[in-house]
VOGU-3710 file (C-alpha; in Angstrom, 3 decimals, decimal comma):
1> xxxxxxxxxx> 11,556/5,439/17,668  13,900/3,114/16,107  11,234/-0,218/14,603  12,898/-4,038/15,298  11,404/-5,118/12,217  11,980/-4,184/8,227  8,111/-4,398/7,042  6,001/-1,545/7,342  2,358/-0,990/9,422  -0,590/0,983/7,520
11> xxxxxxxxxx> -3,411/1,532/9,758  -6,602/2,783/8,896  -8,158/5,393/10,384  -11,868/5,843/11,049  -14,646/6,339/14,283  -12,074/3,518/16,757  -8,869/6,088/16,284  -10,499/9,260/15,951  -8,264/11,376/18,425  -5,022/12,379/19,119
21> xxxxxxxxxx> -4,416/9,997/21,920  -5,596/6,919/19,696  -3,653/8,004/16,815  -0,370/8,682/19,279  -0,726/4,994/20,435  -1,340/3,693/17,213  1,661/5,188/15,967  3,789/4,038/19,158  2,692/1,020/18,823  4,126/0,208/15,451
31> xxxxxxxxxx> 1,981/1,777/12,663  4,114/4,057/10,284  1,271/4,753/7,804  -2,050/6,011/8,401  -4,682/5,617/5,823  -7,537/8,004/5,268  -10,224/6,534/3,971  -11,976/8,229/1,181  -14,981/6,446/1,176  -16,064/7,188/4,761
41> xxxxxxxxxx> -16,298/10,493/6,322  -16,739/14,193/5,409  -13,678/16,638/4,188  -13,892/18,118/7,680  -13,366/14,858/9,442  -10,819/13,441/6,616  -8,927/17,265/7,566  -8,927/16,609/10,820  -7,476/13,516/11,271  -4,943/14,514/8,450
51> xxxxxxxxxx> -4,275/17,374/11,455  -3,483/15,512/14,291  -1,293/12,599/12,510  0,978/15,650/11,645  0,650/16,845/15,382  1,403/13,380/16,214  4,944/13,543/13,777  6,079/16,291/14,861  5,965/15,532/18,704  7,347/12,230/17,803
61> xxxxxxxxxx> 10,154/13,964/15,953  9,648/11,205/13,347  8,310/10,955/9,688  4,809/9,485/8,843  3,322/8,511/5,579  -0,661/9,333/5,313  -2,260/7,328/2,468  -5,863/8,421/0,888  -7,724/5,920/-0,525  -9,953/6,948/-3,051
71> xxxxxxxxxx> -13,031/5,378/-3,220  -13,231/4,663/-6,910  -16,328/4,358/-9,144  -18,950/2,226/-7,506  -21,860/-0,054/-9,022  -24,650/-0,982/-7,055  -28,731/-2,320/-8,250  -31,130/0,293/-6,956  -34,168/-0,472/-4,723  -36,846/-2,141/-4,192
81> xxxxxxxxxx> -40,129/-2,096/-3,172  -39,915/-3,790/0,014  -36,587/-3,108/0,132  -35,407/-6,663/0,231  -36,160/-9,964/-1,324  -34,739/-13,371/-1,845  -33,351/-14,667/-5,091  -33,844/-18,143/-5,551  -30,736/-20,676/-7,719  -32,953/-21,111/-11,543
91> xxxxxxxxxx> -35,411/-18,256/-11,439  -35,086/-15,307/-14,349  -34,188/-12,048/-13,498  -33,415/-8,456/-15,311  -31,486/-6,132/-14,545  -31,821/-2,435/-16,661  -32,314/1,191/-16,303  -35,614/1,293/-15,533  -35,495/3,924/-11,858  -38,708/2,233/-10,602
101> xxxxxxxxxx> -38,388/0,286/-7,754  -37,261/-3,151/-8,294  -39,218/-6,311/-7,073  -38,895/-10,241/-7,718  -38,251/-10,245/-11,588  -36,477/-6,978/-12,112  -34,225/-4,367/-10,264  -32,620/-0,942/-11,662  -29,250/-0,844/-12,722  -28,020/2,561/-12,872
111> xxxxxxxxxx> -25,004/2,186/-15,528  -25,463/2,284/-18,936  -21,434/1,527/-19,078  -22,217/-2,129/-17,964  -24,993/-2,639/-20,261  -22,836/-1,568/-22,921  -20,015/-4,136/-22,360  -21,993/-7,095/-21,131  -22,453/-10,123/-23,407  -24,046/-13,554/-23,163
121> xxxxxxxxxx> -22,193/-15,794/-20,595  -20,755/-12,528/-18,327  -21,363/-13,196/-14,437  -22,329/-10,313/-12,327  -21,811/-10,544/-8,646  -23,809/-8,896/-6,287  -23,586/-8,221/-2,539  -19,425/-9,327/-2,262  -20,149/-12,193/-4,579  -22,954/-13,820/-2,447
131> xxxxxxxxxx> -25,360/-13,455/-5,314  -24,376/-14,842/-8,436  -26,144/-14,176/-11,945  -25,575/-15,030/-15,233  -26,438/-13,202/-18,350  -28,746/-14,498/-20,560  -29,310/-11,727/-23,463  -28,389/-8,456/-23,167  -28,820/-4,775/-24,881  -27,897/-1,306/-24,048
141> xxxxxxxxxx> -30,445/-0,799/-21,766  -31,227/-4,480/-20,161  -29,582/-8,083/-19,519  -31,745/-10,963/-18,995  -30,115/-13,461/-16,167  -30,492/-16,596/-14,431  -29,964/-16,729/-10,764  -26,807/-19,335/-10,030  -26,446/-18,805/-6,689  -29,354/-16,789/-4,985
151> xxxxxxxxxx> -29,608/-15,316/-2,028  -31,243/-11,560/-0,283  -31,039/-8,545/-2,427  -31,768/-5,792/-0,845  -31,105/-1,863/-1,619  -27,997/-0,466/-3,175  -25,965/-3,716/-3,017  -22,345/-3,850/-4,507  -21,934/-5,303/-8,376  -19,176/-6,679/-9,497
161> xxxxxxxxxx> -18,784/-7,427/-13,471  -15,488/-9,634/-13,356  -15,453/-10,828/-16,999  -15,316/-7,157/-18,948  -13,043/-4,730/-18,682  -15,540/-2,120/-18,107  -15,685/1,253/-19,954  -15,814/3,737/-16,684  -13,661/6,529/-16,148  -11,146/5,029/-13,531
171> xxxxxxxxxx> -11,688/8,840/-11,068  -15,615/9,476/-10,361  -16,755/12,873/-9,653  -16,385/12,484/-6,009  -13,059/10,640/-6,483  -11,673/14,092/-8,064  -12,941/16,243/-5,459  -11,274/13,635/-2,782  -8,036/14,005/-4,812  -8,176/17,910/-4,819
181> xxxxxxxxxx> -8,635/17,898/-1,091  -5,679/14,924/-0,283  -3,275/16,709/-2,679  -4,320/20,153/-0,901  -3,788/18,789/2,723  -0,573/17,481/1,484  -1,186/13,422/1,666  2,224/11,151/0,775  0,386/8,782/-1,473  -3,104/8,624/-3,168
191> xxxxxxxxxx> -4,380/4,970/-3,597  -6,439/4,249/-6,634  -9,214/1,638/-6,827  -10,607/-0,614/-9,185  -7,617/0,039/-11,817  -8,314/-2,089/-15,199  -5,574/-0,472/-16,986  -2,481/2,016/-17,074  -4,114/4,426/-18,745  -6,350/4,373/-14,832
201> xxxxxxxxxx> -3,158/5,786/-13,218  -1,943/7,921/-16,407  -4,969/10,305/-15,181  -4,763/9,997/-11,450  -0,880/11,268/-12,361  -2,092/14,450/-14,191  -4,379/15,657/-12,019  -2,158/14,960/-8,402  0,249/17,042/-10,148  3,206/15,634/-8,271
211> xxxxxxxxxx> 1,674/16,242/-5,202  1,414/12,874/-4,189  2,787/9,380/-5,069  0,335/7,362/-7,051  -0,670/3,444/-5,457  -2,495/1,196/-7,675  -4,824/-0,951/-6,085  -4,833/-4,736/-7,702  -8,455/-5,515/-7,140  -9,627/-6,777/-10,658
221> xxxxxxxxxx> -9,068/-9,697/-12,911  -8,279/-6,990/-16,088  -5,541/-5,368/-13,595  -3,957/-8,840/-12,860  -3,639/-9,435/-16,889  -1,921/-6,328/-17,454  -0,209/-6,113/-14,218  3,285/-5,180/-15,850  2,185/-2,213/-17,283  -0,176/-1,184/-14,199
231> xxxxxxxxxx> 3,619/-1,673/-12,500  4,890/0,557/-14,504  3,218/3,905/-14,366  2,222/3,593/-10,770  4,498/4,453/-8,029  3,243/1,686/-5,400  0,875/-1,589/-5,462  -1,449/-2,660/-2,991  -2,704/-6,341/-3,615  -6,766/-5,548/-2,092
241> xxxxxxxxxx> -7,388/-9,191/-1,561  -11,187/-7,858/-0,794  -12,987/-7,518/-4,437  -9,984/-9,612/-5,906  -11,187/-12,463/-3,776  -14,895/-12,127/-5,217  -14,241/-11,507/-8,307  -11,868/-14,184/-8,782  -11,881/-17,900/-7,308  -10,560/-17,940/-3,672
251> xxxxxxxxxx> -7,831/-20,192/-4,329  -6,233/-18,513/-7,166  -5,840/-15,201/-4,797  -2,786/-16,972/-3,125  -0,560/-17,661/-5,669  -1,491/-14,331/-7,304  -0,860/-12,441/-4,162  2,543/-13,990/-4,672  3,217/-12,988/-8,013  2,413/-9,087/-7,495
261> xxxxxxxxxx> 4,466/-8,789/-4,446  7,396/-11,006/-6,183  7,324/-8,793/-9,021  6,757/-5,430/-7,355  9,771/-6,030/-5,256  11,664/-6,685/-8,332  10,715/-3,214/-9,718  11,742/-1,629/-6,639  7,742/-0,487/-5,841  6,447/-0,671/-2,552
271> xxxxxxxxxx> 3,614/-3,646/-2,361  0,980/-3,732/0,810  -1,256/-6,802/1,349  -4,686/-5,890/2,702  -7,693/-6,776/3,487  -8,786/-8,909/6,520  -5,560/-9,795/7,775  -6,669/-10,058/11,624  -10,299/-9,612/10,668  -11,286/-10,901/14,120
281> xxxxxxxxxx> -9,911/-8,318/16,260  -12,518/-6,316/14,965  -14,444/-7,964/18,451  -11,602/-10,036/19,709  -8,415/-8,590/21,724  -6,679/-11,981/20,397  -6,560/-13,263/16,569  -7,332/-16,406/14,858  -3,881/-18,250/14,660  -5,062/-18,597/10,562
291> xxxxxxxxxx> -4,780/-14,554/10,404  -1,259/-14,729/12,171  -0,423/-17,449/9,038  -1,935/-14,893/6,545  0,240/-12,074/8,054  3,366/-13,946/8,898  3,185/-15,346/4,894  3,149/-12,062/3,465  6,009/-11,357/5,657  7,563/-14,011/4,174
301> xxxxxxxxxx> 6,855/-13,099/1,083  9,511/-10,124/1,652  5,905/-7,221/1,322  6,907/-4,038/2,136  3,710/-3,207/4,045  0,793/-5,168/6,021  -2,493/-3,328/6,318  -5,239/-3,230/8,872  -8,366/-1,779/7,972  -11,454/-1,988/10,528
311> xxxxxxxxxx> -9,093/-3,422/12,980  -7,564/0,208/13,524  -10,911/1,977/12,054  -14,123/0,584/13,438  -12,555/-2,225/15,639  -13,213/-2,426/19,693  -9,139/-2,989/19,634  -7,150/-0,608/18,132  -4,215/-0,357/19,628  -3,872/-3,833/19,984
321> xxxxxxxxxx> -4,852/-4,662/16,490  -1,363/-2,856/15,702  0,487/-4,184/18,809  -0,099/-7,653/17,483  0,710/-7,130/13,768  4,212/-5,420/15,120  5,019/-8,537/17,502  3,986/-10,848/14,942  6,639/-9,154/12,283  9,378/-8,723/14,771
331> xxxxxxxxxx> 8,945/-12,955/15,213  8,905/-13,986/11,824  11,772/-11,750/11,012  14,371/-13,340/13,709  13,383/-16,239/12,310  16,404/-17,893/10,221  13,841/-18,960/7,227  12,640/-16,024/6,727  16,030/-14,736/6,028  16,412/-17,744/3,409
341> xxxxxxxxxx> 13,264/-17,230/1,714  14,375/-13,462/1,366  17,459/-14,297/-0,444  15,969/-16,908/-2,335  13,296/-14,682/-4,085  16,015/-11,706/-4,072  15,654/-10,553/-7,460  19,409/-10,096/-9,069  19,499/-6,913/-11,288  22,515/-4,866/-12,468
351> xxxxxxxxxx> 21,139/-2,497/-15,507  22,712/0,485/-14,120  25,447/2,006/-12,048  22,971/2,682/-9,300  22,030/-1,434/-9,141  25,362/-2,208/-8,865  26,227/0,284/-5,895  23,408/-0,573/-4,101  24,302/-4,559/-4,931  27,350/-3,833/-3,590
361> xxxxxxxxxx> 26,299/-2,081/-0,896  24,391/-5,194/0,709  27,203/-7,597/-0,237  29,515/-5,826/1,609  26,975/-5,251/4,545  26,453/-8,890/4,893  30,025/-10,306/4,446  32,224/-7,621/6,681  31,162/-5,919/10,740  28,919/-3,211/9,095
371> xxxxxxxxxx> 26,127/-1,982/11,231  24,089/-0,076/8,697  23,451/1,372/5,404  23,452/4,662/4,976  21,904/6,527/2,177  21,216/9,759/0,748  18,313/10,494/-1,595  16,974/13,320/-3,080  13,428/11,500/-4,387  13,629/8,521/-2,766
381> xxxxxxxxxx> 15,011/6,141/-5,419  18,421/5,423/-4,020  16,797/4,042/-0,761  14,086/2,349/-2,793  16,880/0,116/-4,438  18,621/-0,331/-1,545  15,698/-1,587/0,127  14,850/-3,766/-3,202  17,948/-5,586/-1,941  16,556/-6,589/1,216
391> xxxxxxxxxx> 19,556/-6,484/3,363  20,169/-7,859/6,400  21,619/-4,695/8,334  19,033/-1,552/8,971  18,810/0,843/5,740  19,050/4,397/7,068  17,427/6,720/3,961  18,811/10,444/4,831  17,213/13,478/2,602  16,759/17,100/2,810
401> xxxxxxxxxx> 13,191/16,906/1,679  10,370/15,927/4,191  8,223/14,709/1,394  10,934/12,089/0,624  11,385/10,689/4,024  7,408/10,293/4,230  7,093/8,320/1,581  9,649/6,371/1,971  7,626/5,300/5,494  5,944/2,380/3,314
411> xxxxxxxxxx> 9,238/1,085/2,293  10,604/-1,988/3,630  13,479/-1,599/5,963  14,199/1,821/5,675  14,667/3,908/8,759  13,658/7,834/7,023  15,838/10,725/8,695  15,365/14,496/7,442  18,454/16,319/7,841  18,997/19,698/8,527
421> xxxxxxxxxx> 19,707/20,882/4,875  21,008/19,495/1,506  24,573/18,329/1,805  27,171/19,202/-0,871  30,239/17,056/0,227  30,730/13,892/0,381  32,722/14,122/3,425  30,323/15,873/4,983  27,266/13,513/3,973  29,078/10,378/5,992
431> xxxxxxxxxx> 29,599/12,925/9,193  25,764/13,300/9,172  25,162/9,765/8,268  27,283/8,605/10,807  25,803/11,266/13,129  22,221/9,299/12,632  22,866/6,004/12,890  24,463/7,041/16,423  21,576/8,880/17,475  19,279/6,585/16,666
441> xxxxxxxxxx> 20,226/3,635/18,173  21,918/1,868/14,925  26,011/2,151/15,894  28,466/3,024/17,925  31,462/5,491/17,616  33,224/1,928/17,372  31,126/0,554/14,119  31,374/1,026/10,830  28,463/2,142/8,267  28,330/1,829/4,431
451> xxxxxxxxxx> 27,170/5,230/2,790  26,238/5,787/-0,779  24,822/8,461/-2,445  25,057/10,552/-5,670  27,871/12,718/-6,561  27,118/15,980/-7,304  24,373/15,993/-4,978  21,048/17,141/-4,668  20,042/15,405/-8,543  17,515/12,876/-8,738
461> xxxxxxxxxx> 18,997/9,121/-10,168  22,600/9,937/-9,548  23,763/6,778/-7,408  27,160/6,567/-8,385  29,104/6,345/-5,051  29,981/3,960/-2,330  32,323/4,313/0,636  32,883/2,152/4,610  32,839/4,348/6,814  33,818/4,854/10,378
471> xxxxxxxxxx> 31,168/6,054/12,498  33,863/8,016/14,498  33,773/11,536/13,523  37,268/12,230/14,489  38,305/9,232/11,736  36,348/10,292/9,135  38,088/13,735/9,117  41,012/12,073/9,737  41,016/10,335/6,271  40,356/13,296/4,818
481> xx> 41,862/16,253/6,165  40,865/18,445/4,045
//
């Protein structure tokens, strides 16, 4: 299935796509990543699905990338007595580690770790930021607060602490034994949430083992300070618009959203924007024409990925959930300002001798009759900076490993293609390059293609070679008899 559009689908999976017939539809129907969410279901049901989205490749005969979101440590108040009360704007009210149940004056707060960072003048936000406190006083056991914007409380409601970094290990228990079991079933990339700091994906690293690609998961005001080095050391960003939307102002999330994809793009990392992006289809076979905006803008923004979460998970429309997130890409894409905007926020960088192939590469794409780039790559970072390019011809990444072309999935553009075996020549890498873009759709025997890969093959970070190519076998042998 050869994709009219250059961004990439993630679709979540969950009780709304639970089947192989759901998952087969969601795939035809444009998504190219399916997330498994950690937080919801057993290991037998997260195996499962894991199952059929590889039945679902392989009778497709064409790479997907399955994502597993790790839950990440999780702070929530306790309970109460009558297991719900309202909080009224002025009144006092404790928090601490007291396990009795709570009632109008105090509740339980079982984490020691907040108590420990908290100081006078810290908001907590409770229930997605409906409930808004303020701390008073505060020791390792209790913080005094005023209510400033109440609201019901009820049992085991979400806290967020958005003014401390907070000192919790970034992987809980559960998270580990999630990451065991991904890694084990073979997942493409392993999502990390609520990352404050580098040193968060340093240990997610170890213990995937290269098994897995790491995704950081921009959710936090301390992650958005030290975004560069987050950047860094993870493999992948996705900007969760969720938690970053409570825990900082609503209309800072915008221009922020901005920044991390600008700047992701720039370090050739695959970005996704998530988090309610056709929120209504949840109950509504239609969107809002606001959530078409919110998609089509990070479209714009030149994202390599758009996500849908209960859309494709818990949603009465699946299918079309996905349907409408593909036609709404193909639009924006043919339209002539979103090529502008693309070059204008093109980021210009020529370090290395692989920048300046792939540089080339587009330049000569987009000023001669070239139908496609072709590319070999052993791990994936010779398409990555092609696609970093954002060319206007298809970007057709060709590898040996399967690994490679499923992660590669969540990168803009690129079209993944797992050949037979590891090529050797050169020659013999623009036969098979110009073998796929003919099967699939992207030339004719009477195009040409622009190949590069790295000579000697098969080494990691070798892109040293360029070449136009006909896609007519007989010419390419032709030019070099030998």
């Amino acid at each position: 299935m050869r994709r009219l559009r250059n961004v990439k689908i993630v679709a979540t999976l969950g009780p709304a796509s639970d089947d192989y017939a759901t998952i087969r539809a969601l795939s035809e129907a444009g998504a190219d990543v399916f997330r498994l969410n950690m937080s919801h279901g057993t290991h037998d049901d997260i195996t499962r699905r894991h199952g059929i989205i590889r039945q679902v490749e392989a009778d497709l005969d064409r790479p997907i990338a399955i994502l597993a979101d790790l839950q990440g440590p999780k702070l929530r108040v306790g309970t109460f007595a009558n297991g719900a009360l309202d909080l009224e704007e002025g009144q006092a009210f404790r928090l601490d580690l007291d396990p009795a149940p709570g009632d109008h004056r105090r509740v339980s707060l079982p984490h020691p770790e907040i108590f420990a960072a908290l100081e006078p003048g810290a908001r907590l936000l409770v229930n997605d930021g409906k409930i808004r406190l303020k701390v008073e006083a505060c020791d390792a056991e209790s913080a005094d607060c005023t209510v400033m914007v109440g609201g019901t409380i009820s049992d085991r409601k979400g806290v967020n602490v958005p003014d401390v970094v907070l000192p919790v290990a970034a992987l809980s228990e559960k998270d580990r034994e999630d990451l065991d079991l991904a890694c084990g079933l073979g997942v493409d990339w392993l999502a990390l949430s609520f990352v404050q700091r580098p040193e968060d994906v340093e240990e997610a690293r170890k213990l995937a083992a290269g098994r897995a690609a790491i995704m950081s998961k921009i959710e936090k005001p301390a992650a958005v300070r030290c975004y560069d080095e987050i950047l860094a050391a993870s493999d992948g960003i996705m900007v969760a618009r969720g938690d970053l939307g409570v825990e900082l102002p609503v209309q800072n999330v915008p221009p922020i959203q901005k920044s991390l994809v600008r700047r992701a793009r720039a370090a050739a990392k695959p970005v996704i924007v998530a988090t309610q992006m056709l929120e209504s289809m949840i109950e509504s076979p239609v969107p809002t024409r606001a959530e078409v905006s919110d998609v089509a803008t990070a479209i714009y923004e030149g994202a390599d990925a758009v996500m849908l979460s209960a859309e494709s998970a818990a949603g009465a429309y699946p299918v079309e959930a996905v349907s409408t997130m593909n036609n709404v890409a193909v639009e924006v894409e043919s339209d002539p300002i979103y090529r502008e905007v693309i070059i204008a926020s093109r980021h210009i960088t020529h370090s290395t001798v692989a920048d300046s192939i792939v540089a080339a590469a587009r330049e000569i794409a987009e000023t001669t009759d070239i139908a496609a780039i072709c590319c070999f790559t052993e791990s994936g970072t010779t398409a990555s900076l092609v696609a970093r390019e954002r060319p206007q011809v298809p970007i057709i990444a060709l590898t040996s490993t399967v690994a490679t072309a499923r992660r590669l999935c969540l990168t803009w553009g690129t079209h993944c293609v797992v050949t037979s075996g590891p090529v050797e020549r050169f020659k013999m890498a623009v036969v098979e390059a110009a073998r796929a873009a003919r099967k699939d759709g992207f030339a004719t025997e009477e195009d040409q293609i622009v190949v590069t890969a790295g000579v000697p093959f098969n080494v990691p970070g070798t892109t040293n070679i360029l070449r136009v190519a006909p896609c007519d076998e007989r010419l390419i042998f032709r030019a070099d008899p030998e």
